[in-house]
KEMIVEX-948990 format. One record per atom (N, C-alpha, C): x, y, z. Coordinates in steps of 0.2 Angstrom, whole numbers, plus 5000, padded with zeros to 4 digits. Each point is the difference from the previous one (the first is absolute). Layout:
<recs>
XYZ
...
</recs>
This chain:
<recs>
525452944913
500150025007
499449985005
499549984997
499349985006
500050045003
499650084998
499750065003
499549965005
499749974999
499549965005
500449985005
500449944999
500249995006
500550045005
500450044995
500550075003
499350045006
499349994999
499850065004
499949945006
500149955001
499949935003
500650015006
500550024995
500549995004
500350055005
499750074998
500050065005
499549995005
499549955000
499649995004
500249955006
500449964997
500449965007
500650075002
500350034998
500350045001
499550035008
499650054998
499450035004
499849965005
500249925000
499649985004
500649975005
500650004996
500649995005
500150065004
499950075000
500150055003
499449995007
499450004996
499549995005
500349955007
500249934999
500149975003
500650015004
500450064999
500750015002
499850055007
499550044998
499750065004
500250054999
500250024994
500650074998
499450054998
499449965000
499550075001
499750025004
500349985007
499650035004
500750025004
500650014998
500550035004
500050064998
500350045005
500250095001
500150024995
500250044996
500550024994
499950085001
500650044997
500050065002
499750024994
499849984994
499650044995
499749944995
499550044996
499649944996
500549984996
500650034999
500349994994
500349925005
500350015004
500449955002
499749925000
499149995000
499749954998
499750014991
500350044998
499750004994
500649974994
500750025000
500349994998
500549934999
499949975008
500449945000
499249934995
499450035004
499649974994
499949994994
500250064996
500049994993
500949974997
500450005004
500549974998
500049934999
499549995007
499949915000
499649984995
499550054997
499649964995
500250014993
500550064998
500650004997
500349944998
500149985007
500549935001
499749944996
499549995001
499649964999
499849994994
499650054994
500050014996
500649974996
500650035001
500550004996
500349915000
499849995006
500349905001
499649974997
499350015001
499549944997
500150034991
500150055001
499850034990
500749954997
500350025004
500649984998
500149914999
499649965005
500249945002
499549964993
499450035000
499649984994
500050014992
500650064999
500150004993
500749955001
500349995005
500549944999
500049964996
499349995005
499549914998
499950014992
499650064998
499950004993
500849984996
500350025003
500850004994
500249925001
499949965008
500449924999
499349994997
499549994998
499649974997
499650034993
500450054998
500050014994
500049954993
500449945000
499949934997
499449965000
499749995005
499649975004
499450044996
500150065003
499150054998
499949994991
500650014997
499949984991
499449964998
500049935007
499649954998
499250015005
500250005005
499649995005
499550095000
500450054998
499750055003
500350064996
499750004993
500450044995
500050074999
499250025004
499950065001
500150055006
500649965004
500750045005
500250064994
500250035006
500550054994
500550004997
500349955005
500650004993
500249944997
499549945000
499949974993
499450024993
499850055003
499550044996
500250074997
500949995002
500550064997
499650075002
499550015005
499950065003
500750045004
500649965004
500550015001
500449945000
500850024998
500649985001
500149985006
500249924999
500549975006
500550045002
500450034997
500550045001
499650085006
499650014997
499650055000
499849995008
499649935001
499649985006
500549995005
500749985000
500549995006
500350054999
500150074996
500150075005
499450025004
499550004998
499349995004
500149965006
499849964999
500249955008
500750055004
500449984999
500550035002
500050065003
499950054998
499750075001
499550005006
499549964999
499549995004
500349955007
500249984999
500449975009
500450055003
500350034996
500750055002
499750035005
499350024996
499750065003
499750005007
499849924997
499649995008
500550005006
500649955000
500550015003
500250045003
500350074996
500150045002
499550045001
499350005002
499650045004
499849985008
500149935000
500149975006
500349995005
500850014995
500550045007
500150085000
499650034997
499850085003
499550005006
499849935002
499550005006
500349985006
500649934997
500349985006
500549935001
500550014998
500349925000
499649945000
499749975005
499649974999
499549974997
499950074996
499350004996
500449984994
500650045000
500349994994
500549924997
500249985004
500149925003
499349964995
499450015005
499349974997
500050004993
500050074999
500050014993
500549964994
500749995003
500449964996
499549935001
500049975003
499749955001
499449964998
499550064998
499649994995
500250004992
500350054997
500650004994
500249935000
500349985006
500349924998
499649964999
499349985004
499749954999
499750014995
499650054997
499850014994
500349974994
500650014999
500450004995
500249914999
500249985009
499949935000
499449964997
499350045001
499349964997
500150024994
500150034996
500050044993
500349934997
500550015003
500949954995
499649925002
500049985005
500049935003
499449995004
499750045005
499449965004
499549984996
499850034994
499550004998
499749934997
500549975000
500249934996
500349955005
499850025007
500349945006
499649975003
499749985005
499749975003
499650085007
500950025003
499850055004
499950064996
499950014995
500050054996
499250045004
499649995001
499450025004
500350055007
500349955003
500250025007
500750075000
500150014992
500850054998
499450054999
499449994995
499550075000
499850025005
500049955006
499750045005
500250035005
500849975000
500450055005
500150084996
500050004993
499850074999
499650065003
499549965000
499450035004
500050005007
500349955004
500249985007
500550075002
500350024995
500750045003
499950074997
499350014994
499750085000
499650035006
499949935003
499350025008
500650025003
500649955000
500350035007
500450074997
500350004995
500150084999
499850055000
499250015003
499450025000
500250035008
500249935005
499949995006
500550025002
500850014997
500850035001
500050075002
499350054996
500150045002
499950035008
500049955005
500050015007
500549935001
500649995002
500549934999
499749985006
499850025008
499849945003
499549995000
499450034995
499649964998
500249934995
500450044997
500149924996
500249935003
500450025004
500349965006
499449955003
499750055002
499249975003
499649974995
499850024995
499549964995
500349984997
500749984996
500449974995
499549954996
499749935005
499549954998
499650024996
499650035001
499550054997
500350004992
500550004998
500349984993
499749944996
500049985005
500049904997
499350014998
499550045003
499250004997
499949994992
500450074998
499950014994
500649954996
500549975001
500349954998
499349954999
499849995005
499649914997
499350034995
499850075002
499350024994
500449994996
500550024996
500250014994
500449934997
500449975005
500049934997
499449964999
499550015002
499349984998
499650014993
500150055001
499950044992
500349994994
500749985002
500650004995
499949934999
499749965005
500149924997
499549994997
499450024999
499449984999
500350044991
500150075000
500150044990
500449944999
500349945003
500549984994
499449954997
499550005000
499449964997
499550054996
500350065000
499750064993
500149994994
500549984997
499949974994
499649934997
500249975006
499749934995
499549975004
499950025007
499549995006
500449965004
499450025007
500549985007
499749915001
500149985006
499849975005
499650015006
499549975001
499650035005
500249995008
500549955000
500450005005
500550045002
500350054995
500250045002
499750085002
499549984995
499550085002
499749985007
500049935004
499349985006
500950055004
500449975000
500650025004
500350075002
499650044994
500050074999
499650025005
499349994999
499650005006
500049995006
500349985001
500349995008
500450045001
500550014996
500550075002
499550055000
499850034995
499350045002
499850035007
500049935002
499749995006
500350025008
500349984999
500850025004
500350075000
499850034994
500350064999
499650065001
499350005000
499550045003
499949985008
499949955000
500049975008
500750035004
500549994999
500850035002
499650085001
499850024996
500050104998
499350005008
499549964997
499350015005
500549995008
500449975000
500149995009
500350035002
500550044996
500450075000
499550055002
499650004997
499550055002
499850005007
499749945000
499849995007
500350005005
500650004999
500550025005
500250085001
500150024995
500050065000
499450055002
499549975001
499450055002
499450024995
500449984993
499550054995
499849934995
499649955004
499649964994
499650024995
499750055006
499150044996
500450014992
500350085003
500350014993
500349954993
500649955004
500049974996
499849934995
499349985003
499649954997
499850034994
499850054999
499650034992
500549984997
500750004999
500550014996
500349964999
500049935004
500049935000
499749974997
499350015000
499449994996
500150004993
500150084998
500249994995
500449974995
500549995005
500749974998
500049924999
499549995005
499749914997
499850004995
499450044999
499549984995
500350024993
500750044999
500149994993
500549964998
500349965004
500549965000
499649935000
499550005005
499649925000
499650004992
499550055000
499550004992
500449964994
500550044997
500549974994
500349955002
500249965007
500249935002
499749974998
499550015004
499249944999
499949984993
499850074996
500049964993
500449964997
500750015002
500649974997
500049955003
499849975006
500049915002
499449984996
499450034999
499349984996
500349984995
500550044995
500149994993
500750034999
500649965003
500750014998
500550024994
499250044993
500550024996
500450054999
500450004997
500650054997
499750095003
499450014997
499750065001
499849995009
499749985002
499850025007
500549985004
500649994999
500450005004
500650055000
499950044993
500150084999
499850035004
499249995001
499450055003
500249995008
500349945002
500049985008
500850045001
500450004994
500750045003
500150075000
499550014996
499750074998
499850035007
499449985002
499749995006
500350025005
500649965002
500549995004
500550065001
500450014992
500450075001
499550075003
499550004996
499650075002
499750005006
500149955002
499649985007
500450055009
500750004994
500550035006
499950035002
499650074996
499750065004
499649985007
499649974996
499549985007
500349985006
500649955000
500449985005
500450045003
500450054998
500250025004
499750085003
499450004996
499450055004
499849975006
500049925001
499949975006
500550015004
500749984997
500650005004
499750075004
500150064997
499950075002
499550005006
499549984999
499450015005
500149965005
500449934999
500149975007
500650045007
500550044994
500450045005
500050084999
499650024996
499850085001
499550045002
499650044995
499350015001
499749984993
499450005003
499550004992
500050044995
500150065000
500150064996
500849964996
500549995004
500549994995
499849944996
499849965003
499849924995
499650024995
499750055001
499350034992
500550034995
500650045003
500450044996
500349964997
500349935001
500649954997
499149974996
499449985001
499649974995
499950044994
500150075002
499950044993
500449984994
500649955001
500449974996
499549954996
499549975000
499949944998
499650034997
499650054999
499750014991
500550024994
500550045002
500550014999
500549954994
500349955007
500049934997
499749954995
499350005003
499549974993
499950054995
499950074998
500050014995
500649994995
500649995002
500650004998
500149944999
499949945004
499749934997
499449984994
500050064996
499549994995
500550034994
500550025000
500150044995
500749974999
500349975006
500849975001
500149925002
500349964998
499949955002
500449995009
499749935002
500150005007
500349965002
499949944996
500449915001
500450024994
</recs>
């Protein structure tokens, strides 16, 4: 299931909300912001857990050779075993998503399909990069649904995390056997785009101070592990550079948050990233 990345992924949740402004509207009691949030990060949990043990089930054949000590070529669990799993784990996120709101719940189908398209087929096509990262393009706006004309208004704001993650995803397909440096320099540039995109959002909104520290950080751990990886394009650092990348997420949508909330909440969504990396030490993450 990528416990590492699952806590990645309630982070763009958190930071589709921040950007919706659904926390700084009225409500008649705490519960009334307290429960539609936990159903989204429910939601979320249950799609990405879901969408990742898929991948392990179509490439169960594959992992025998390449990556034996997966679970279930390493008989820790059954394929049969891993798609009630998978299964179970969409159902759920789906149906916690339309406990929130048609819309959200819509999204959430959404994500179910594209997933399940990268699983089966993106993963092996050319735009298979660009299939990962509408996953992610469409858990930000799910995030976002919970205010619809906020969506309406930021919808773009999706395509962000579509291109970091097509970035990411096109560089791991150079994990095994090593990449190209032309494609890691190209990575880089999206990098660049996609913090620069977050920095002017801020500046637009009033709150650059804030959000600079958390930009910062958000470079520096996505650039470090790059760098090395164009220096020296082996199989291993370009792990470390997609490695890098996934966990990175925290940091970015702690930015996302700080450019449209307060500082206090962007501190509360970074709580997530030690969290994260200690989980990325014990679970695999590519």
């Amino acid at each position: 299931m990528r416990p590492a990345n699952i806590v990645t992924a309630v982070a763009d949740i958190l930071a589709g909300i921040a950007i919706s402004g659904f926390l700084g509207s009225e409500v008649a009691n705490y519960l009334d912001h307290l429960l539609p949030v936990v159903c989204m990060c429910l939601a979320t949990i249950g799609l990405y857990g879901g969408g990742v043990v898929f991948n392990d089930v179509m490439d169960a054949e594959l992992d025998k050779v390449e990556r034996p000590e997966r679970p279930i070529p390493s008989g820790v669990i059954s394929k049969t075993q891993a798609i009630v799993l998978g299964s179970y784990l969409l159902l759920v996120g789906i149906l916690a998503a339309f406990t929130v709101g048609r819309v959200t719940g819509y999204l959430a189908l959404g994500i179910a399909i594209s997933a399940l398209v990268y699983d089966k087929w993106g993963k092996h096509l050319p735009w298979g990069p660009v299939n990962m990262g509408l996953c992610r393009g469409l858990n930000l706006l799910m995030g976002i649904s919970m205010v619809v004309p906020a969506l309406h208004k930021y919808w773009w704001i999706g395509l962000i995390p579509v291109l970091y993650i097509a970035a990411v995803t096109a560089i791991s397909r150079g994990e095994v056997h090593g990449g190209n440096t032309r494609t890691l320099r190209m990575t880089a540039i999206c990098y660049a785009l996609v913090y620069g995109t977050i920095l002017a959002l801020a500046a637009l909104n009033g709150h650059i101070v804030a959000a600079i520290p958390f930009i910062v950080l958000f470079a520096i751990m996505i650039n470090l592990p790059l760098f090395n990886a164009i220096k020296d394009p082996t199989g291993p650092n370009i792990g470390k550079a997609v490695k890098g990348g996934i966990i990175a997420l925290v940091a970015m949508n702690a930015a996302w948050v700080a450019a449209f909330s307060t500082f206090p909440h962007a501190l509360l969504v970074l709580i997530l990233l030690p969290l994260s990396i200690l989980m990325a030490k014990a679970f695999a993450v590519t």
